[in-house]
Backbone as a ProteinNet text record, in pm:
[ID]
protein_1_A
[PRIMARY]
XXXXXXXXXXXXXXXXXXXXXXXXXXXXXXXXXXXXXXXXXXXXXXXXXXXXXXXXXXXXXXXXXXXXXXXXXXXXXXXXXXXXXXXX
[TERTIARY]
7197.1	7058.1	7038.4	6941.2	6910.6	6827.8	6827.7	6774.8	6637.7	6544.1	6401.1	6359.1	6428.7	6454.1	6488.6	6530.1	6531.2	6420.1	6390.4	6234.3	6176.4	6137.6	5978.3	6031.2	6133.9	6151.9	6151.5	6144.7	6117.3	5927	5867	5760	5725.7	5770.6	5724.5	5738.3	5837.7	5915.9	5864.4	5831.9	5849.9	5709.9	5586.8	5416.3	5425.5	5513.3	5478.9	5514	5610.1	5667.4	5593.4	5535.1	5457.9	5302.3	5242.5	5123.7	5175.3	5302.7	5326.7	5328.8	5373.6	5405.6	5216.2	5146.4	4997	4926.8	4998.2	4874.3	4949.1	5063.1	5087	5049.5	5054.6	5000.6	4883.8	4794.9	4653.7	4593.1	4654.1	4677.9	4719.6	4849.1	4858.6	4775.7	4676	4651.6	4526.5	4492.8	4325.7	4415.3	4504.9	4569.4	4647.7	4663.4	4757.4	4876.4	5039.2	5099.6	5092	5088.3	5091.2	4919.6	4876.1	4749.7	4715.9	4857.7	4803.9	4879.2	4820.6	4880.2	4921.7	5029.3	5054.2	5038.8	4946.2	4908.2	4833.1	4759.3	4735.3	4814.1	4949.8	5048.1	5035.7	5075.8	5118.7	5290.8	5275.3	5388.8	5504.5	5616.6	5677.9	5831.6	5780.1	5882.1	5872.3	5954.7	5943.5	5827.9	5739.3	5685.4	5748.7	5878.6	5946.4	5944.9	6010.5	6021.7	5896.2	5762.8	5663.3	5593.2	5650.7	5631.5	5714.8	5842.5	5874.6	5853.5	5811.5	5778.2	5630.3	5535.3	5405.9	5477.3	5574.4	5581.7	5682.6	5730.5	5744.4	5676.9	5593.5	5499.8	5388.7	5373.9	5253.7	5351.8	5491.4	5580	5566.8	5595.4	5571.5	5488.8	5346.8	5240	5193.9	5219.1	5242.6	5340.7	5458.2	5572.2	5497.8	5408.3	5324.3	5243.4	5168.9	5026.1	5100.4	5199.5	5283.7	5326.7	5389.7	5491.9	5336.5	5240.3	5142	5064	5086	5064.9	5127.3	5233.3	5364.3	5335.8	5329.8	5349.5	5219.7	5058.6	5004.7	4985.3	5009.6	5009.2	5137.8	5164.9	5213.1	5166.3	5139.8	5078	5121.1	5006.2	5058.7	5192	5211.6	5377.9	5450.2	5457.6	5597.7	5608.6	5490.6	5494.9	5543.9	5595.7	5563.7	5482.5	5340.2	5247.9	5159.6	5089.6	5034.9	4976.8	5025.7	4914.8	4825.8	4767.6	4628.9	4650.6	4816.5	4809.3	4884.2	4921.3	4935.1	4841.4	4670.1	4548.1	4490.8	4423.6	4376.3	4244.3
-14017	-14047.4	-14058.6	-14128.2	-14142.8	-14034.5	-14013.2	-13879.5	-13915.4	-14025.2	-14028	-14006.7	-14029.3	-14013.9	-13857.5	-13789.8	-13675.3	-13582.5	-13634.1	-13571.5	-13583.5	-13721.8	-13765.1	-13654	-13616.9	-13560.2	-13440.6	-13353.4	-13226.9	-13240.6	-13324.8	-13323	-13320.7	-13350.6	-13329.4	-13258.2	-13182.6	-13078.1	-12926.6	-12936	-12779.3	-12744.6	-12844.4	-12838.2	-12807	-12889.8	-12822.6	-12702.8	-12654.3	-12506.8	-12390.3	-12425.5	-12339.9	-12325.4	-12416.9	-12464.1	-12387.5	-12392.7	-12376.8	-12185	-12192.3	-12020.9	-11976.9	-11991	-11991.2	-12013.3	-12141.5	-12157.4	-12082.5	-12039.8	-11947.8	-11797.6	-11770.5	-11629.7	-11651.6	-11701.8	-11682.1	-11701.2	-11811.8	-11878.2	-11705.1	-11654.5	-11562.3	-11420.6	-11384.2	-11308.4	-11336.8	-11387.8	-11416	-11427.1	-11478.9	-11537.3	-11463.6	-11379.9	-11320.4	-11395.2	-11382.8	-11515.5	-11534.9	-11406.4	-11374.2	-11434.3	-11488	-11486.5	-11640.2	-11731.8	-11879.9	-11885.1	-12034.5	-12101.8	-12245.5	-12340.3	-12420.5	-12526.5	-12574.4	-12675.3	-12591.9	-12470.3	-12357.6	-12253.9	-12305.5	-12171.9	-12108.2	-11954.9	-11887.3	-11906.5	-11878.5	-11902.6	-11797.3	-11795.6	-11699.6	-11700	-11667.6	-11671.2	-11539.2	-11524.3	-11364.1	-11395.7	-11290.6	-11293.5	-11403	-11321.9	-11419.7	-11582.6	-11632.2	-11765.8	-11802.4	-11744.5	-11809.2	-11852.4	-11751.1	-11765.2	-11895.2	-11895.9	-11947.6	-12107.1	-12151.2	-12282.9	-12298.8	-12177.5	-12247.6	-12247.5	-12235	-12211.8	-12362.2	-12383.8	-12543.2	-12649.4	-12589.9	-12697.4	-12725.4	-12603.8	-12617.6	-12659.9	-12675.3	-12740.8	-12843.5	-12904.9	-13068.2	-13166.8	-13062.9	-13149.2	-13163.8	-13010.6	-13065	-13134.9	-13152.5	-13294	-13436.6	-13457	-13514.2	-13567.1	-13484.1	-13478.4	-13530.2	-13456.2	-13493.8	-13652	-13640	-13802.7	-13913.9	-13882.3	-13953.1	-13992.9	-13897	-13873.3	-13945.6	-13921.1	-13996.1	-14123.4	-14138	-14336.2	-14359.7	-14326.5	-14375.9	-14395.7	-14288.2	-14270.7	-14395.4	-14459.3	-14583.9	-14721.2	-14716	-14792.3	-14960.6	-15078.8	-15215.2	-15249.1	-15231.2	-15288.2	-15256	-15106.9	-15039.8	-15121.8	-15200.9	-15251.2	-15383.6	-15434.1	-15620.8	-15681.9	-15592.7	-15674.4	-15679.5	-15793.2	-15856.5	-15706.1	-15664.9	-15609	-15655.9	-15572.8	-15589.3	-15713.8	-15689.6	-15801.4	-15914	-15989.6	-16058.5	-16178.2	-16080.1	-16199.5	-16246.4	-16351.2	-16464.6	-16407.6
-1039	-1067.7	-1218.4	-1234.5	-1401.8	-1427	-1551.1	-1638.8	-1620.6	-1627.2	-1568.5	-1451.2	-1327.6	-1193.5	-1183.1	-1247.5	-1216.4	-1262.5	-1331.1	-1428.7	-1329	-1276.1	-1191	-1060.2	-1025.3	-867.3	-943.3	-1028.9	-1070.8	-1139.9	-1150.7	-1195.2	-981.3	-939.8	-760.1	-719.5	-712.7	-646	-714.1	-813.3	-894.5	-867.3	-882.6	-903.7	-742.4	-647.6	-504.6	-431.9	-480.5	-510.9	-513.1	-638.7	-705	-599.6	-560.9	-504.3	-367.4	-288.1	-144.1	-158	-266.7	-263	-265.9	-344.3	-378.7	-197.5	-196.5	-28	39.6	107.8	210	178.7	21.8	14.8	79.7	-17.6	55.9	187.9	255.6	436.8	483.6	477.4	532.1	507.7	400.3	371.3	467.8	528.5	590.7	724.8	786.5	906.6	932.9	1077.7	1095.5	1184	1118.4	1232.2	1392.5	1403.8	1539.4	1629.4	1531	1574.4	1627.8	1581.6	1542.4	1686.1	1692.2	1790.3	1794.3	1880.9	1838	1970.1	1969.1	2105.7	2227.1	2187.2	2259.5	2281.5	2300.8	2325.7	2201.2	2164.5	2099.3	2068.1	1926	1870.8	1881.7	1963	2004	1872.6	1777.7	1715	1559.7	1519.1	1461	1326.8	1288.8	1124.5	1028.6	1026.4	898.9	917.6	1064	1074.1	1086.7	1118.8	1111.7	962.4	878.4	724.2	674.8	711.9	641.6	697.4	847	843.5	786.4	773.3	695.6	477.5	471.5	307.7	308.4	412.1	404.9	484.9	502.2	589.9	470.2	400.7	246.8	161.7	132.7	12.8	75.5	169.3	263	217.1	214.6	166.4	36	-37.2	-204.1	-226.4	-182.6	-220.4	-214.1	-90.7	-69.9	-157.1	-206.8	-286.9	-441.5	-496.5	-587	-595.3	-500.1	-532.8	-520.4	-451.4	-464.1	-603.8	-676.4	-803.2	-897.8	-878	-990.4	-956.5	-834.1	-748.9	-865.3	-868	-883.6	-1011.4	-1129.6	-1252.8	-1351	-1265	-1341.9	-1404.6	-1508.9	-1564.4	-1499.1	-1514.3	-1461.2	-1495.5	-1678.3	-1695.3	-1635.5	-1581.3	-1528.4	-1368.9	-1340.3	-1155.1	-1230.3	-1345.4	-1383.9	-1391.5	-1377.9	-1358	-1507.3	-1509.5	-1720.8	-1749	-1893.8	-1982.3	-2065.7	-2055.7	-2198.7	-2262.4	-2358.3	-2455.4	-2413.1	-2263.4	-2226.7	-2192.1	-2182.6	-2150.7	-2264.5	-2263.4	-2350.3	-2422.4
[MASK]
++++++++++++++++++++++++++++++++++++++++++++++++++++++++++++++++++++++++++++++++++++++++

């Protein structure tokens, strides 16, 4: 990978990290796991594994929210498309 390509996937990856650890504290501090359910059934699976699919189910969607970010924060030149001092 190129040295910019690795930046932009650590400018994604690290901000969603940080954000997933933040939302599952607080998700679990109000939610007890044992309490949720998944299509009505109850989730038959231990504390921990229930933690740890909501701390990647909240990194999922900050990766998400991230790369959405980067995609959009590119200026026209970087798509080929005219700048400023290309119009008349």
């Amino acid at each position: 990978m190129r040295k910019e390509q690795v930046r932009r996937l650590l400018w994604v990856v690290w901000p969603a990290f940080l954000v997933a650890g933040i939302a599952e504290a607080v998700f679990f501090t109000i939610f007890d796991p044992f309490d949720l359910h998944f299509f009505g059934a109850p989730l038959e699976l231990s504390r921990e594994a229930i933690y740890t699919m909501g701390f990647f189910g909240f990194w999922g969607m900050g990766i998400a929210a991230s790369a959405l970010t980067v995609f959009f924060e590119h200026p026209p030149a970087d798509a080929g498309a005219e700048t400023d001092g290309d119009r008349p």
